[in-house]
Structure formats: C-alpha cells, structure tokens
N, CA, C and O of each residue as an XYZ file, in Angstrom:
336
protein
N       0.844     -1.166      0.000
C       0.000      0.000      0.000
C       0.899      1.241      0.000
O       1.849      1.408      0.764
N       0.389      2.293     -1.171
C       1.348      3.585     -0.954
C       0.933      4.478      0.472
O      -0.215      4.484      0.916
N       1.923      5.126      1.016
C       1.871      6.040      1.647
C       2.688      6.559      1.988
O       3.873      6.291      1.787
N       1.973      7.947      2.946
C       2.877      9.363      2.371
C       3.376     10.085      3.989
O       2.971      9.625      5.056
N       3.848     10.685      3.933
C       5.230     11.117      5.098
C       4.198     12.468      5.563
O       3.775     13.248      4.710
N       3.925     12.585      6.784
C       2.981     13.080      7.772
C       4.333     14.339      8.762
O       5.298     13.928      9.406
N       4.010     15.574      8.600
C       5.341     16.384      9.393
C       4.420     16.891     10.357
O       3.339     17.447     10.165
N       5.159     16.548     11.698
C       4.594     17.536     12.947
C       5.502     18.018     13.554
O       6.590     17.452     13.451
N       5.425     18.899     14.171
C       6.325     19.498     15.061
C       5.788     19.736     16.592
O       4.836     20.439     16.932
N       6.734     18.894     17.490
C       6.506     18.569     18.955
C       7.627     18.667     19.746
O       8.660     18.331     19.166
N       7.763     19.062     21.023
C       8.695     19.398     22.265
C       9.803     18.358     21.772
O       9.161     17.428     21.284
N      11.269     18.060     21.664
C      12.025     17.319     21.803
C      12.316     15.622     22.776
O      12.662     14.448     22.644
N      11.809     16.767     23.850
C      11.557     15.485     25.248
C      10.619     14.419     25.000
O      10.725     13.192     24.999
N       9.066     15.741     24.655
C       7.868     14.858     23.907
C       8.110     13.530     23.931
O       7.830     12.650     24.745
N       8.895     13.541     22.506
C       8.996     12.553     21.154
C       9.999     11.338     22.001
O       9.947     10.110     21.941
N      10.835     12.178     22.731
C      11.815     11.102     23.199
C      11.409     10.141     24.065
O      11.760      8.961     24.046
N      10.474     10.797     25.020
C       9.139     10.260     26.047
C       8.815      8.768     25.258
O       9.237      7.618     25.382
N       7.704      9.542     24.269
C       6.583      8.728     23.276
C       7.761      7.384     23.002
O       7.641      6.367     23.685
N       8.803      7.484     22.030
C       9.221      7.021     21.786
C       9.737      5.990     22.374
O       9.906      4.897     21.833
N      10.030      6.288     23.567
C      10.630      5.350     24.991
C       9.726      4.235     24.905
O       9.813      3.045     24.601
N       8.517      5.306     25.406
C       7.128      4.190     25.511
C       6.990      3.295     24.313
O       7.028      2.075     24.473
N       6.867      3.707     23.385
C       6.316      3.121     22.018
C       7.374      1.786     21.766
O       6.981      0.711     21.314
N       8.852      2.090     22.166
C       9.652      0.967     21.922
C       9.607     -0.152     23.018
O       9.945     -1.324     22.852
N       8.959      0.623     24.575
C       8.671     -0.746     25.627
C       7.853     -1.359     25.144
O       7.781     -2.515     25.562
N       6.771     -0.915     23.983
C       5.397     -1.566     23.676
C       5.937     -2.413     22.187
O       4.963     -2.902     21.616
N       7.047     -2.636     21.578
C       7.480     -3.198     20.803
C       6.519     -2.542     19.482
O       5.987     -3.204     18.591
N       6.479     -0.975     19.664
C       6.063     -0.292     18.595
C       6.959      0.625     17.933
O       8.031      0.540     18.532
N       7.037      1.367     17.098
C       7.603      2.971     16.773
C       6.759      3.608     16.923
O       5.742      3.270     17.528
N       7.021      5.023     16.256
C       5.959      6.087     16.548
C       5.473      5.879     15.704
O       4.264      5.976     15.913
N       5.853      5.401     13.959
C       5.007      5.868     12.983
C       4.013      4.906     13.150
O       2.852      5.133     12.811
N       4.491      3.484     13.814
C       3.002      2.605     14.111
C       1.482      3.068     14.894
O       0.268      2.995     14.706
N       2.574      3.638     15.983
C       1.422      4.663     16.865
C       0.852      5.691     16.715
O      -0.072      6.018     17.459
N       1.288      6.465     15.680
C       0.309      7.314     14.947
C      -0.484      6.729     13.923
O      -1.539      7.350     13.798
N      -0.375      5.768     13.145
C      -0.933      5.172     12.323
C      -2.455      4.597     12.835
O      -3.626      4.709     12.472
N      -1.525      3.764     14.137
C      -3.007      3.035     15.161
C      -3.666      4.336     15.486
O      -4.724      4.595     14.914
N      -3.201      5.109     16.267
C      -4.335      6.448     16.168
C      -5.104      6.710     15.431
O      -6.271      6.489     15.753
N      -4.873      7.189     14.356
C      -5.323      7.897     12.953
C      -6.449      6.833     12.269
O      -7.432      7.231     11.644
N      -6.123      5.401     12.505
C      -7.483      4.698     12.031
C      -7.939      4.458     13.255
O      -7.690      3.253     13.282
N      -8.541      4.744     14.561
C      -8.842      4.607     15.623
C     -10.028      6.133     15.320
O     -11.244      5.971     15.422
N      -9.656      6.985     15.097
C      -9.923      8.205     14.526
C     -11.167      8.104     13.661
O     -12.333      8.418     13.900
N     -10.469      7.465     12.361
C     -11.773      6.945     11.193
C     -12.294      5.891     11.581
O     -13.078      5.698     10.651
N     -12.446      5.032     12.296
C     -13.437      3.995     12.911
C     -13.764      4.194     13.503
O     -14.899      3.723     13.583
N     -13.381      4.992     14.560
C     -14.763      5.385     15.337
C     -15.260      7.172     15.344
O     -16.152      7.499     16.127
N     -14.719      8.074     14.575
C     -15.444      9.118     13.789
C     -14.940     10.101     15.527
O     -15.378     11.227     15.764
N     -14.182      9.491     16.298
C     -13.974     10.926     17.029
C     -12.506     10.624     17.518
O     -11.917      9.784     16.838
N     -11.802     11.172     18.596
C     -10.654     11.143     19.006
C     -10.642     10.498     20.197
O     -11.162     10.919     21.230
N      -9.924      9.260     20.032
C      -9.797      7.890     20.542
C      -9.285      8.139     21.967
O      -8.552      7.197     22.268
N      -9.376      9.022     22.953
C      -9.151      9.512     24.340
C      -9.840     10.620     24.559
O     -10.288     11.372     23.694
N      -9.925     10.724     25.676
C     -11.192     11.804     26.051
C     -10.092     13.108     26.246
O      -8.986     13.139     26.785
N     -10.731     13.949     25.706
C     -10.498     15.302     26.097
C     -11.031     16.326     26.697
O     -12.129     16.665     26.255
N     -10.684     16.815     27.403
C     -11.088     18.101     28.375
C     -10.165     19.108     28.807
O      -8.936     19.045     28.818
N     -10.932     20.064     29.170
C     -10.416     21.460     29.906
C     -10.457     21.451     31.075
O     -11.443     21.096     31.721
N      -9.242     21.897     31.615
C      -8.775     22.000     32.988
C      -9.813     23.169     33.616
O      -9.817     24.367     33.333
N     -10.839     22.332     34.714
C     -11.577     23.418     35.053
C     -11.102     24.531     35.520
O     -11.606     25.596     35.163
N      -9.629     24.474     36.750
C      -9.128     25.928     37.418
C      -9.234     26.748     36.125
O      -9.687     27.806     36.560
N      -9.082     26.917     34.701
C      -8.890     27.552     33.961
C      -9.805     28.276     33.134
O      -9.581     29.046     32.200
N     -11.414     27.697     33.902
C     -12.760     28.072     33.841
C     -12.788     29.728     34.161
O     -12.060     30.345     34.938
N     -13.908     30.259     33.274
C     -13.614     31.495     33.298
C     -14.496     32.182     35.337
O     -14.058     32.987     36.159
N     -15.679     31.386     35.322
C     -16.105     31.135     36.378
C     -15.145     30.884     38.136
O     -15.267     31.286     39.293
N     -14.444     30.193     37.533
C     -12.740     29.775     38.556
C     -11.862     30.985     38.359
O     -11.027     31.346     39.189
N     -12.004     31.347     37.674
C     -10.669     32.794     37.403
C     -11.458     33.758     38.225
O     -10.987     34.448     39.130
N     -12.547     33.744     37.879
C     -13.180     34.956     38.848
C     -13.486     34.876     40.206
O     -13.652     35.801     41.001
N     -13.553     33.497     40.417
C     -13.375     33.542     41.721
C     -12.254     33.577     42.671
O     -12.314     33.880     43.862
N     -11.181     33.212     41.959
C     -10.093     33.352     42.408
C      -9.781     34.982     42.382
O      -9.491     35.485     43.468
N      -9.822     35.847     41.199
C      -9.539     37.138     41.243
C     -10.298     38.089     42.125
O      -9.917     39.250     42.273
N     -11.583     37.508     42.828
C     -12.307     38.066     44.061
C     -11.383     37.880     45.341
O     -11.081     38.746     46.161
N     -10.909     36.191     45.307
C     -10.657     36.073     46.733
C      -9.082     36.613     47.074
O      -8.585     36.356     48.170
N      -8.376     37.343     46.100
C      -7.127     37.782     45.829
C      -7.587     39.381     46.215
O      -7.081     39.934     47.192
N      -8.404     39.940     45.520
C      -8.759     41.028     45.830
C      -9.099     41.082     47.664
O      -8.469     41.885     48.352
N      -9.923     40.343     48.164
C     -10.432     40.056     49.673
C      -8.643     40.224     50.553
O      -8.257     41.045     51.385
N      -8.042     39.244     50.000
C      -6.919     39.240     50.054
C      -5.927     40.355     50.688
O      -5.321     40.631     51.723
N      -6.167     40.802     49.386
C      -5.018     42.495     49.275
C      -5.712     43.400     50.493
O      -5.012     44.067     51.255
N      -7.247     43.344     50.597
C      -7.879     44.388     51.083
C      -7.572     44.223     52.812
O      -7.576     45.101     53.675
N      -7.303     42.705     52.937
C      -6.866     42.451     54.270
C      -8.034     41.486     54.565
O      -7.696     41.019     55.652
N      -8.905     41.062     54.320
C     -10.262     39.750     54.629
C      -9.342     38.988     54.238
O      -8.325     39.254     53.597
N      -9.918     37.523     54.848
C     -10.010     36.069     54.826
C      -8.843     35.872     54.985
O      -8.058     36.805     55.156
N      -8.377     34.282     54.957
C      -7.339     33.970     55.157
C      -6.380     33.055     54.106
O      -6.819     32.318     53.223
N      -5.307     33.235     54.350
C      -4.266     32.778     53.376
C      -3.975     31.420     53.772
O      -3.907     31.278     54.993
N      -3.750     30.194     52.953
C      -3.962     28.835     52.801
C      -2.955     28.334     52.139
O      -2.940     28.771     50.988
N      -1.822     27.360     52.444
C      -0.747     26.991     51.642
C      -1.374     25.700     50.786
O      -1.579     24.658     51.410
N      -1.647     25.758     49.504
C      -1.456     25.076     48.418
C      -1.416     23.351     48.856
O      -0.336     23.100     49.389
N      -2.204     22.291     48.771
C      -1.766     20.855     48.975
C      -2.046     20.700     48.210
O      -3.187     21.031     47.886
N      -1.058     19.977     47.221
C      -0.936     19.072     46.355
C      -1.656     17.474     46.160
O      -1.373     16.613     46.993
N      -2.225     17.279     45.463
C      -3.073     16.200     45.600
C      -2.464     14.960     44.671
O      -3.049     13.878     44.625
C-alpha cells in the first residue's frame, strides 16, 4: 500500500518520552500514529477523552480574582497550596 510522510512538530523530550514508551510496547511512533489515525476513522472521534482543565474556567478565574482582591484588602485567610 502507498503512503505518504505526515510532518509535525513537537517538544524534543515529547517525542523522546513517546518514543521510549512506544519501543517498551514493541512499537515505533510511525506505528502509533498510524493506530491512532485509524482509531480516529473507525470510530469518527478522538480515541481519548479530552477536556479542559476546570481551574482555567472562566467562572474559577473569577473567583479566584475576588478572593485575591479580599486578600489584598486584608479579609479572609491565606492557605498553603496541597498538592493532591
């Protein structure tokens, strides 16, 4: 079957990452984009779920830019960050 040479451009590490993985899985990349890409046309959407990071909700920004303001003004209290 003919086929044709696909150019992307991605982080260095990225690729080196992917690649790591792809060779523990006794794949390359061009296999793993390939399996993607008909994963894609058989099932008509993108074969992992995608979403938006809610903190980045415009709803979340504003609440955060209230409780920053409360903040500055001298209300409420300041809370160190846990990591989950």
């Amino acid at each position: 079957m003919k086929t044709v040479s696909v150019t992307m451009r991605v982080e260095p590490q990225l690729k080196a990452q992917a690649e790591f993985l792809c060779e523990q899985m006794g794949l390359t990349l061009s296999t793993a984009y390939t399996m993607m890409l008909k994963a894609i046309v058989r099932t008509g959407s993108i074969p992992f779920e995608i979403k938006a990071d809610s903190f980045y909700s415009e709803a979340n920004q504003r609440h955060l830019q209230a409780a920053i303001r409360r903040l500055e003004a001298g209300e409420g209290e300041e809370h160190e960050l846990i990591e989950c």
